[in-house]
PDB file of N, CA, C and O in Angstrom:
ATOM      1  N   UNK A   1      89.720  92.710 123.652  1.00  0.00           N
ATOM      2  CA  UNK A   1      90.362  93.693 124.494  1.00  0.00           C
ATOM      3  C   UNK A   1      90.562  93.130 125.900  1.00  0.00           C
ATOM      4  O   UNK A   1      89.685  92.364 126.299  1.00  0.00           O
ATOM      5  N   UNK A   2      91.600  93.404 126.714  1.00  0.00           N
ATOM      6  CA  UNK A   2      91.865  92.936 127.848  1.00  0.00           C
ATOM      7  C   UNK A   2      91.146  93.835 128.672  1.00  0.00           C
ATOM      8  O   UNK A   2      91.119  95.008 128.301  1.00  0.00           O
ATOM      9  N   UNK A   3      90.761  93.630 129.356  1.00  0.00           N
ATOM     10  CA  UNK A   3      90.234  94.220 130.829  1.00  0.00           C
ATOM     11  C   UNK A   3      90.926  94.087 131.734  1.00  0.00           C
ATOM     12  O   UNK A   3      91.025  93.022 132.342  1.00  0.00           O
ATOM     13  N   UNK A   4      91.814  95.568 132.138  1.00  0.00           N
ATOM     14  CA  UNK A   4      92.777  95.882 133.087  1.00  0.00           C
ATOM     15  C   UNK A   4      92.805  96.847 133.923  1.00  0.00           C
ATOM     16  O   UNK A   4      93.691  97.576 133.477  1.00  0.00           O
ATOM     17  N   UNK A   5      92.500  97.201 134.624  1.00  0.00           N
ATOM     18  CA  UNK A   5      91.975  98.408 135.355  1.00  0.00           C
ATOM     19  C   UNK A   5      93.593  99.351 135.992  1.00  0.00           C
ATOM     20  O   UNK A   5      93.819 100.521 136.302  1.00  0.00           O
ATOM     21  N   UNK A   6      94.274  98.310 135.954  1.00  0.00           N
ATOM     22  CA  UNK A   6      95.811  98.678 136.631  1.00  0.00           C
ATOM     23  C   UNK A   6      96.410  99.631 135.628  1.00  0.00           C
ATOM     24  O   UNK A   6      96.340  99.693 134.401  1.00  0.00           O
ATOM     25  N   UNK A   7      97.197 100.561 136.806  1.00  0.00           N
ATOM     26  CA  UNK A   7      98.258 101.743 135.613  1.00  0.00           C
ATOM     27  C   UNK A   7      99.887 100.400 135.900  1.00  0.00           C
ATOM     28  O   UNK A   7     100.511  99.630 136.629  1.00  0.00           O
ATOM     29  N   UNK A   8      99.803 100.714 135.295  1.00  0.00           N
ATOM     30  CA  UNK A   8     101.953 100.029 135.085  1.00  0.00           C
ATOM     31  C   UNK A   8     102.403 101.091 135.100  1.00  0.00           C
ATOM     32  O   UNK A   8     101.855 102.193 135.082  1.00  0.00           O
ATOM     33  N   UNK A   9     104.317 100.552 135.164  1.00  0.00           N
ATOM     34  CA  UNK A   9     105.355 101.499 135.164  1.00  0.00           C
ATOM     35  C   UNK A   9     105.767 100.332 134.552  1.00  0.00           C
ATOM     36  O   UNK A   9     105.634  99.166 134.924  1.00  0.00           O
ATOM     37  N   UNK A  10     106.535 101.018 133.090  1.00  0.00           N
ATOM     38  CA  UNK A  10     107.477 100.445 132.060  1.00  0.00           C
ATOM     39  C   UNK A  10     109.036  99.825 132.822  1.00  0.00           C
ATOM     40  O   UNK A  10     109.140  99.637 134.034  1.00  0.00           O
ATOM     41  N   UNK A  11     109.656  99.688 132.264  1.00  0.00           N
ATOM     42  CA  UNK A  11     111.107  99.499 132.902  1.00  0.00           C
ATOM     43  C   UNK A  11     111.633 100.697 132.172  1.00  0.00           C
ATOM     44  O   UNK A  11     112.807 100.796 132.528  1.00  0.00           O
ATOM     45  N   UNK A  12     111.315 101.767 131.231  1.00  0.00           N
ATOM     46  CA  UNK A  12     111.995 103.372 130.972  1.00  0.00           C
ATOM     47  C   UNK A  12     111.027 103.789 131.592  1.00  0.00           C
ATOM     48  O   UNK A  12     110.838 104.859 131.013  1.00  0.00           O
ATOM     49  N   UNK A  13     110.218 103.713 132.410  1.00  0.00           N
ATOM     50  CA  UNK A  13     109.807 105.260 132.872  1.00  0.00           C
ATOM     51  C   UNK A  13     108.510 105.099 133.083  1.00  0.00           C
ATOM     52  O   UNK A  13     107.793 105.138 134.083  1.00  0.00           O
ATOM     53  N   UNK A  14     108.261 104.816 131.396  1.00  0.00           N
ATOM     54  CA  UNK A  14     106.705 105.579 131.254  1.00  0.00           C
ATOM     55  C   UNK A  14     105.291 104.761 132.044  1.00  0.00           C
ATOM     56  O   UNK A  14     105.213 103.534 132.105  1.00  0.00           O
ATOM     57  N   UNK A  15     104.480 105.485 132.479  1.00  0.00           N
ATOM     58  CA  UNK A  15     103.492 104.660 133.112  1.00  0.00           C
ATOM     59  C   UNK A  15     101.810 105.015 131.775  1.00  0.00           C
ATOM     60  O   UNK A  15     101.149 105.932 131.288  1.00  0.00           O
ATOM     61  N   UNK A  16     101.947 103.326 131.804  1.00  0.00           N
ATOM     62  CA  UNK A  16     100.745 103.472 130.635  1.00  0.00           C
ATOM     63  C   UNK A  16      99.550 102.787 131.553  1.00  0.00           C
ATOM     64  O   UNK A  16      99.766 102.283 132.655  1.00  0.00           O
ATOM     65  N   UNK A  17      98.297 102.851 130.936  1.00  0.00           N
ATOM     66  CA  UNK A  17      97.198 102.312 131.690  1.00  0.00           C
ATOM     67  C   UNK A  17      96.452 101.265 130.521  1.00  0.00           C
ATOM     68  O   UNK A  17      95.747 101.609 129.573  1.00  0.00           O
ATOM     69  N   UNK A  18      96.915  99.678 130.987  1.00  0.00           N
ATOM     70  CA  UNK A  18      96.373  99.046 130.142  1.00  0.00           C
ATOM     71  C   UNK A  18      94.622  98.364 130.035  1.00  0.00           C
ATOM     72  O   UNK A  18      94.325  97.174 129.926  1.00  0.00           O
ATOM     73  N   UNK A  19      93.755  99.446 130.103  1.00  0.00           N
ATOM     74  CA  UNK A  19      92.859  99.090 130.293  1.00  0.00           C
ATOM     75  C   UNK A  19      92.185  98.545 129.037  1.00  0.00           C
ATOM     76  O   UNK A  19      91.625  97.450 128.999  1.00  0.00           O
ATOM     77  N   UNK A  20      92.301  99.556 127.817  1.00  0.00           N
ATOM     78  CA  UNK A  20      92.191  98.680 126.098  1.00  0.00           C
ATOM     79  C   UNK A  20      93.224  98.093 125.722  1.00  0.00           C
ATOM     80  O   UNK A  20      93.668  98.201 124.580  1.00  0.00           O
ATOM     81  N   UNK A  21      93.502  97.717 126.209  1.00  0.00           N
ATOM     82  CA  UNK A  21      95.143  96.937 125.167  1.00  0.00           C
ATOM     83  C   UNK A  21      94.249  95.585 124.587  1.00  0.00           C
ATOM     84  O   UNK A  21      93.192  95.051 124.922  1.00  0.00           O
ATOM     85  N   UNK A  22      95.173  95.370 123.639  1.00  0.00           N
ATOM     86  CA  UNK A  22      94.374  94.379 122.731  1.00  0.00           C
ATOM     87  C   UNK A  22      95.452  93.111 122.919  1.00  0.00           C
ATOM     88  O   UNK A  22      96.585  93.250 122.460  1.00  0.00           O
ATOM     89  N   UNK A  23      95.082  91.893 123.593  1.00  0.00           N
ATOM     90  CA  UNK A  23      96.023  90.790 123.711  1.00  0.00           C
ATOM     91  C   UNK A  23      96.408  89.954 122.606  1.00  0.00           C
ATOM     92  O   UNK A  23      95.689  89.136 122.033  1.00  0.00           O
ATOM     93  N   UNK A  24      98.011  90.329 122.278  1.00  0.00           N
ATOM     94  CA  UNK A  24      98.226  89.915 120.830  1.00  0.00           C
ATOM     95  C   UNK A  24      99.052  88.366 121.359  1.00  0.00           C
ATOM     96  O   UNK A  24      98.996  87.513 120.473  1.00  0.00           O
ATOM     97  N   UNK A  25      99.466  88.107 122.084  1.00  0.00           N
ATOM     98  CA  UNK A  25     100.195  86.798 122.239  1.00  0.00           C
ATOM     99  C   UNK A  25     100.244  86.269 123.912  1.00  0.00           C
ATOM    100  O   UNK A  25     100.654  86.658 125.005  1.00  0.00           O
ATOM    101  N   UNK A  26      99.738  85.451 123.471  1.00  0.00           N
ATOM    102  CA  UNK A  26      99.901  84.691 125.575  1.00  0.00           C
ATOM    103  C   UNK A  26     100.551  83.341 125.836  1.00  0.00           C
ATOM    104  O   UNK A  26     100.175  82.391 125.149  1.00  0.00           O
ATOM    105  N   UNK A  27     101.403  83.178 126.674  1.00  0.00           N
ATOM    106  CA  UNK A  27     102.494  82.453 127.101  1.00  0.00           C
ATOM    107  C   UNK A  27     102.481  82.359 128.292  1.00  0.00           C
ATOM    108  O   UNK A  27     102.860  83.367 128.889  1.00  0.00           O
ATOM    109  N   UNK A  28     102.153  81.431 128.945  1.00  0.00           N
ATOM    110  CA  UNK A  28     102.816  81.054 130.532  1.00  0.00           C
ATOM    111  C   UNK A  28     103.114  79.077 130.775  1.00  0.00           C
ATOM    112  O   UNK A  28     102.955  77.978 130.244  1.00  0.00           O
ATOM    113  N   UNK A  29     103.507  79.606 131.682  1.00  0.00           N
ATOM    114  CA  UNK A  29     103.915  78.246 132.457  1.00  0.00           C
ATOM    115  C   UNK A  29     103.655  78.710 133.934  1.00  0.00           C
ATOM    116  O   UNK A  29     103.348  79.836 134.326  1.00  0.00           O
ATOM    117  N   UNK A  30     103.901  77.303 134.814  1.00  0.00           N
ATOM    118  CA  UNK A  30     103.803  77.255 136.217  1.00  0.00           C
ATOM    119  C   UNK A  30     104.436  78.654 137.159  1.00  0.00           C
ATOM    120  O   UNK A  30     104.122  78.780 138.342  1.00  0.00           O
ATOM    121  N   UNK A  31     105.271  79.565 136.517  1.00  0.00           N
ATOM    122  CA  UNK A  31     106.007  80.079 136.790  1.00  0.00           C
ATOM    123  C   UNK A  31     105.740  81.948 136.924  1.00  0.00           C
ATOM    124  O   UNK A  31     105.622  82.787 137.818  1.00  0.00           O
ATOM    125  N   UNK A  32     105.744  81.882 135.268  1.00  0.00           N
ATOM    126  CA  UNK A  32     105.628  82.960 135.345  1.00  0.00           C
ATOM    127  C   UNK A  32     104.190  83.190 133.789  1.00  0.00           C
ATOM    128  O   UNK A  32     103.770  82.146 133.290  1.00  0.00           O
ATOM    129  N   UNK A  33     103.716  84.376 133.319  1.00  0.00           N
ATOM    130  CA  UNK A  33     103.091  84.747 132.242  1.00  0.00           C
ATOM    131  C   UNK A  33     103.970  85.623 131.373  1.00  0.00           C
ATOM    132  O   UNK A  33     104.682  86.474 131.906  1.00  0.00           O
ATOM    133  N   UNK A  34     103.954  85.458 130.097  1.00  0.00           N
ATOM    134  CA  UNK A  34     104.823  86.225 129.014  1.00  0.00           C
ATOM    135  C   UNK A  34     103.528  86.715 128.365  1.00  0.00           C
ATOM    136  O   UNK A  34     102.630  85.880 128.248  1.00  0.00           O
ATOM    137  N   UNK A  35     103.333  87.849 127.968  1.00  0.00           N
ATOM    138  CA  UNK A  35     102.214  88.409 127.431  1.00  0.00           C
ATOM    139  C   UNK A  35     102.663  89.898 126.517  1.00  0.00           C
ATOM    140  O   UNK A  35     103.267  90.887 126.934  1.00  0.00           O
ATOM    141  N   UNK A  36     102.118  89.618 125.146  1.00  0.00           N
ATOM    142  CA  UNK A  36     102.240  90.868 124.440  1.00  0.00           C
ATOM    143  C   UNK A  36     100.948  91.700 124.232  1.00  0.00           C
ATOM    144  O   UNK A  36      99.972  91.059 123.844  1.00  0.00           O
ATOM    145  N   UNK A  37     100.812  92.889 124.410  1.00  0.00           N
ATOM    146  CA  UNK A  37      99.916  93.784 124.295  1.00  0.00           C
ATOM    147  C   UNK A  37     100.216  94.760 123.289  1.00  0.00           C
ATOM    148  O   UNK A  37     101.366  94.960 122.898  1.00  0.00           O
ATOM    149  N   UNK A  38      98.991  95.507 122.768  1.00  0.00           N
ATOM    150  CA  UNK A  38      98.890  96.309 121.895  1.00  0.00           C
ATOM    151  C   UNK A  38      98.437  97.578 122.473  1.00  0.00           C
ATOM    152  O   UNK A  38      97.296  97.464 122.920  1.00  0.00           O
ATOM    153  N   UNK A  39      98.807  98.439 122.579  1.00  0.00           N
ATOM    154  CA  UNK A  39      98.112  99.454 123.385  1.00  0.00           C
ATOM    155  C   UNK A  39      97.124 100.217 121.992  1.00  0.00           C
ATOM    156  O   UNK A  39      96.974  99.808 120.840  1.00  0.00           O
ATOM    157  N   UNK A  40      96.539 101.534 122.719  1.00  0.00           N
ATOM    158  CA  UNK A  40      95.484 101.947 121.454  1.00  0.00           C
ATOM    159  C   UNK A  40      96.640 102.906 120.853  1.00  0.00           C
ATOM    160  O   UNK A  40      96.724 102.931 119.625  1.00  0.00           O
ATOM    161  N   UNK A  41      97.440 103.611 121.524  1.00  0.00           N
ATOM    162  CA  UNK A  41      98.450 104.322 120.661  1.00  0.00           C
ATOM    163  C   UNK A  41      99.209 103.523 120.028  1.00  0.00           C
ATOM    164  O   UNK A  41     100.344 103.965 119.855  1.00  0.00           O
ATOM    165  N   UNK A  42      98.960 102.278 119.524  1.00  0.00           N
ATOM    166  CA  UNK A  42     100.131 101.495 118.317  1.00  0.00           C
ATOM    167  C   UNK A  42     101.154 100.832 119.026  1.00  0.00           C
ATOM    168  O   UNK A  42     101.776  99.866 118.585  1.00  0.00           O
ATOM    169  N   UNK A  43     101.361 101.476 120.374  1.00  0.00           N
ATOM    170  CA  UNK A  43     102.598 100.755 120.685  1.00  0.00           C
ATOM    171  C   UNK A  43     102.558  99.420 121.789  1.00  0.00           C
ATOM    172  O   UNK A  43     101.795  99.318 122.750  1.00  0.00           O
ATOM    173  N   UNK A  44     103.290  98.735 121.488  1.00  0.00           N
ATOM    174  CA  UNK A  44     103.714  97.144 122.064  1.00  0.00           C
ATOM    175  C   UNK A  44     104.050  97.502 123.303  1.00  0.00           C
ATOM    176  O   UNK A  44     104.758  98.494 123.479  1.00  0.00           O
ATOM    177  N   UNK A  45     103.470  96.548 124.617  1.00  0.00           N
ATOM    178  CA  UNK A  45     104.495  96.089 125.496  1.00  0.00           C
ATOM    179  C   UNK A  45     104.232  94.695 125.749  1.00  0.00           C
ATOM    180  O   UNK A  45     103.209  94.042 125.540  1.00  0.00           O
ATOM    181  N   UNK A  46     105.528  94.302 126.318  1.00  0.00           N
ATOM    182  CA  UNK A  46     105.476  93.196 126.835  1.00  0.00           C
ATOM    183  C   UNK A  46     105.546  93.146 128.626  1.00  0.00           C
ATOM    184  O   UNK A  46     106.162  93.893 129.386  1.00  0.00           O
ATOM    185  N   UNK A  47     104.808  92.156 128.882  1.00  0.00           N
ATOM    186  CA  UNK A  47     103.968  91.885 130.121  1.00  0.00           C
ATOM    187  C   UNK A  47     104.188  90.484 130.683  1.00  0.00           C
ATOM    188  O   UNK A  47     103.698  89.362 130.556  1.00  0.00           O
ATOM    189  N   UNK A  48     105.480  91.286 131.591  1.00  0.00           N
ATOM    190  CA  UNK A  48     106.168  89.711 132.600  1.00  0.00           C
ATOM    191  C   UNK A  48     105.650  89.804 133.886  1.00  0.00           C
ATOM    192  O   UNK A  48     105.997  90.691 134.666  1.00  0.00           O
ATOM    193  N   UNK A  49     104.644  88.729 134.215  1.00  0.00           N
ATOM    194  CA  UNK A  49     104.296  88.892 135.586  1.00  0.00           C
ATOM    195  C   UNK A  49     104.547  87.111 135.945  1.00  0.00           C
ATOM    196  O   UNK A  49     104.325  86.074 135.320  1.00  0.00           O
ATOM    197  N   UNK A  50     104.999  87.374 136.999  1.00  0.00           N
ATOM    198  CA  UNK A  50     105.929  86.167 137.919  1.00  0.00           C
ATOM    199  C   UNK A  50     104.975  86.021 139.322  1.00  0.00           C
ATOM    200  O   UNK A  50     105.035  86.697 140.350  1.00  0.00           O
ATOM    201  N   UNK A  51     103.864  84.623 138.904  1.00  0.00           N
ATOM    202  CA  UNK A  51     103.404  84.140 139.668  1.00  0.00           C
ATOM    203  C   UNK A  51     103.664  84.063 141.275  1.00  0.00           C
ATOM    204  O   UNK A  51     102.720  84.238 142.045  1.00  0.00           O
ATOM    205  N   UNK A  52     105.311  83.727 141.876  1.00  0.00           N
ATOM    206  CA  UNK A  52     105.811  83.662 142.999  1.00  0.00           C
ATOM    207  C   UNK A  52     106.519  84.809 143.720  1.00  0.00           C
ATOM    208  O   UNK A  52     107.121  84.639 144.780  1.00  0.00           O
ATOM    209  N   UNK A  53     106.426  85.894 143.141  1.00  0.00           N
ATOM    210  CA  UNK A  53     106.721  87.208 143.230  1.00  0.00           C
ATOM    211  C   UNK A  53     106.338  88.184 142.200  1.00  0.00           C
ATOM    212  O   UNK A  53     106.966  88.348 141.154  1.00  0.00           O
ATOM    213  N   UNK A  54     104.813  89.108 142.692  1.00  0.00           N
ATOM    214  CA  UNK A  54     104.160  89.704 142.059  1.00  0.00           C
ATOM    215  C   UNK A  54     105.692  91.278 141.727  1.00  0.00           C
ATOM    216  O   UNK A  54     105.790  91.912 140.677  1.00  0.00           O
ATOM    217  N   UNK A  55     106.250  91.390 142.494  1.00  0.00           N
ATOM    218  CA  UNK A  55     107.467  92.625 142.794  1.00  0.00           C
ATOM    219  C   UNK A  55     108.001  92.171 141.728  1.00  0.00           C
ATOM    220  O   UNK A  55     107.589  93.068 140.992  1.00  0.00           O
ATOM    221  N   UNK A  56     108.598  91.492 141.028  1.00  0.00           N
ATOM    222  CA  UNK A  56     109.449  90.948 139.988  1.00  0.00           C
ATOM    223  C   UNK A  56     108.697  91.172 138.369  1.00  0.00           C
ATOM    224  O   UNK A  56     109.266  91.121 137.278  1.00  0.00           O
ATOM    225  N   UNK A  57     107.226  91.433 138.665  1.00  0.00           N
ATOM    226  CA  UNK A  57     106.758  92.017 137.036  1.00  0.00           C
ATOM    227  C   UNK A  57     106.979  92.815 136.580  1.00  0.00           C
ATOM    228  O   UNK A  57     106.869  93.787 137.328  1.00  0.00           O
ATOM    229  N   UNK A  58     107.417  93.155 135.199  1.00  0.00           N
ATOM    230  CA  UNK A  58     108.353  93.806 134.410  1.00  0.00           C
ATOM    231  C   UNK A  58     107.189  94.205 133.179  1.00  0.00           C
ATOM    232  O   UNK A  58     106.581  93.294 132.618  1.00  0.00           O
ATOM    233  N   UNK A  59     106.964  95.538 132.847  1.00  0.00           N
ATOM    234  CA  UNK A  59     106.492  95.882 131.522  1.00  0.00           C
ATOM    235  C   UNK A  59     107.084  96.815 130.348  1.00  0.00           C
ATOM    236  O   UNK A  59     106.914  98.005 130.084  1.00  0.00           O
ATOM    237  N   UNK A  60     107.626  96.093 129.927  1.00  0.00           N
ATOM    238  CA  UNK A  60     108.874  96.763 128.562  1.00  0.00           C
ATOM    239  C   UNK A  60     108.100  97.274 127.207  1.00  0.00           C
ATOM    240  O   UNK A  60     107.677  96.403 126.447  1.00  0.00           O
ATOM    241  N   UNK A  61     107.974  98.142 127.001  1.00  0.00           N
ATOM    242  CA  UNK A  61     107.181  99.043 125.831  1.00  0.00           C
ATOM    243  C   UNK A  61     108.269  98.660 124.954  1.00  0.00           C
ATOM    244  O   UNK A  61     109.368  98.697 125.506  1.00  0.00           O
ATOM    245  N   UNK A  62     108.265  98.343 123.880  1.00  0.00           N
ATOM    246  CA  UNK A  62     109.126  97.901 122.989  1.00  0.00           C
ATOM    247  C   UNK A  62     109.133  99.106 121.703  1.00  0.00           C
ATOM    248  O   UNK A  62     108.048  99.677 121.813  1.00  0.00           O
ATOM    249  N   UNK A  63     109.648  99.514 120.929  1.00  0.00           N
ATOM    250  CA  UNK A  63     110.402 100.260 119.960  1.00  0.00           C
ATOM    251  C   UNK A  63     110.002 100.213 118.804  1.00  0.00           C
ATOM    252  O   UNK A  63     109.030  99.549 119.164  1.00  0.00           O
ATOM    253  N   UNK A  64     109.863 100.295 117.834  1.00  0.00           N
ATOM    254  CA  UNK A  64     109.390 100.156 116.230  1.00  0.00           C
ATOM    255  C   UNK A  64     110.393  99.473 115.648  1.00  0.00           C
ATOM    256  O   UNK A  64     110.109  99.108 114.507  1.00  0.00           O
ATOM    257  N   UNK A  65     111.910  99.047 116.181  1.00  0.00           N
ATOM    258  CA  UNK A  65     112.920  98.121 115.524  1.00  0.00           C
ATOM    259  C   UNK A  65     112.243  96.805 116.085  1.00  0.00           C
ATOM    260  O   UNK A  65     111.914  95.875 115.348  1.00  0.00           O
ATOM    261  N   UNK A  66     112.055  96.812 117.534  1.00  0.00           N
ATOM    262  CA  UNK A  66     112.536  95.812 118.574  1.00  0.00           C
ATOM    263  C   UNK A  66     110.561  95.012 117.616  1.00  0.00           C
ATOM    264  O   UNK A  66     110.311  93.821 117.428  1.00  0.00           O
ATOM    265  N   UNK A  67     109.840  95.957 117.341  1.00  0.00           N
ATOM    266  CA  UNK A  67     108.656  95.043 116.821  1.00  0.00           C
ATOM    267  C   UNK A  67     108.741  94.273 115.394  1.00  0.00           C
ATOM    268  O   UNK A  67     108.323  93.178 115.018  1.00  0.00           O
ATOM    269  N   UNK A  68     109.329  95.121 114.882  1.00  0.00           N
ATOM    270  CA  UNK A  68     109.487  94.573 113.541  1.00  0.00           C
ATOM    271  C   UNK A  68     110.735  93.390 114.061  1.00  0.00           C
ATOM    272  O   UNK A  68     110.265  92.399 113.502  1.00  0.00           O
ATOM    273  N   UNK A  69     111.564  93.058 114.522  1.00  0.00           N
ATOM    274  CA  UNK A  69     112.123  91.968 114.684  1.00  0.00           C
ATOM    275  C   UNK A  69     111.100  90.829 115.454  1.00  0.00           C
ATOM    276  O   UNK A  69     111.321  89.623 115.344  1.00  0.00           O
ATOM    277  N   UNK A  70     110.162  91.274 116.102  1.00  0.00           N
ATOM    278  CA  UNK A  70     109.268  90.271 116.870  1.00  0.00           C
ATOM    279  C   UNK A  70     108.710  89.521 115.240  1.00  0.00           C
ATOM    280  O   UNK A  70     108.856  88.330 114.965  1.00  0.00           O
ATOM    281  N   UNK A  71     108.077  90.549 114.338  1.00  0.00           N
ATOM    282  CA  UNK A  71     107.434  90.295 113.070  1.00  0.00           C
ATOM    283  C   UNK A  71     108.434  88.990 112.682  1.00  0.00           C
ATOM    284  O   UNK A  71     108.009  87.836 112.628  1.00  0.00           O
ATOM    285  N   UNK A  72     109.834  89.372 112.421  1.00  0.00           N
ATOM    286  CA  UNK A  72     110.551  88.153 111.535  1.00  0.00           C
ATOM    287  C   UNK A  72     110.483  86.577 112.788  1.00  0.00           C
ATOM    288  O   UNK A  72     110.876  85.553 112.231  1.00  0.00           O
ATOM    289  N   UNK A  73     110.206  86.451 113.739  1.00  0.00           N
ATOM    290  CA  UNK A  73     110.769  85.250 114.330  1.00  0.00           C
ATOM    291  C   UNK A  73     109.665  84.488 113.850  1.00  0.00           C
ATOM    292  O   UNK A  73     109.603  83.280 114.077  1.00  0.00           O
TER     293      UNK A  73
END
């Protein structure tokens, strides 16, 4: 489980609090972090935070299509 104490705001709206999210995939470079989470209600987001501008992180709750296409890649 990740340990997150922070609430987010999605890019639709919703503000989730990822304090259990379960870290399903981690990705970074010098740049920025690509990170997928599991929240405890089932649903996915993804978690763009940009090292050189914290203002530029983006958290996109993704869809039940948009996951099952993550499934096929």
């Amino acid at each position: 489980m990740t340990k997150n104490s922070e609430l987010v705001t999605t890019t639709c709206g919703r503000e989730l609090d990822l304090s259990a999210s379960e870290l399903v995939l981690e990705r970074s470079n010098s740049l920025f972090s690509y990170n997928i989470l599991k929240l405890t209600s089932g649903e996915y987001v993804i978690a763009e935070k940009f090292f050189a501008n914290p203002f530029n992180n983006r958290y996109i709750l993704l869809n039940d299509d948009q996951i099952e296409q993550l499934k096929n890649l």
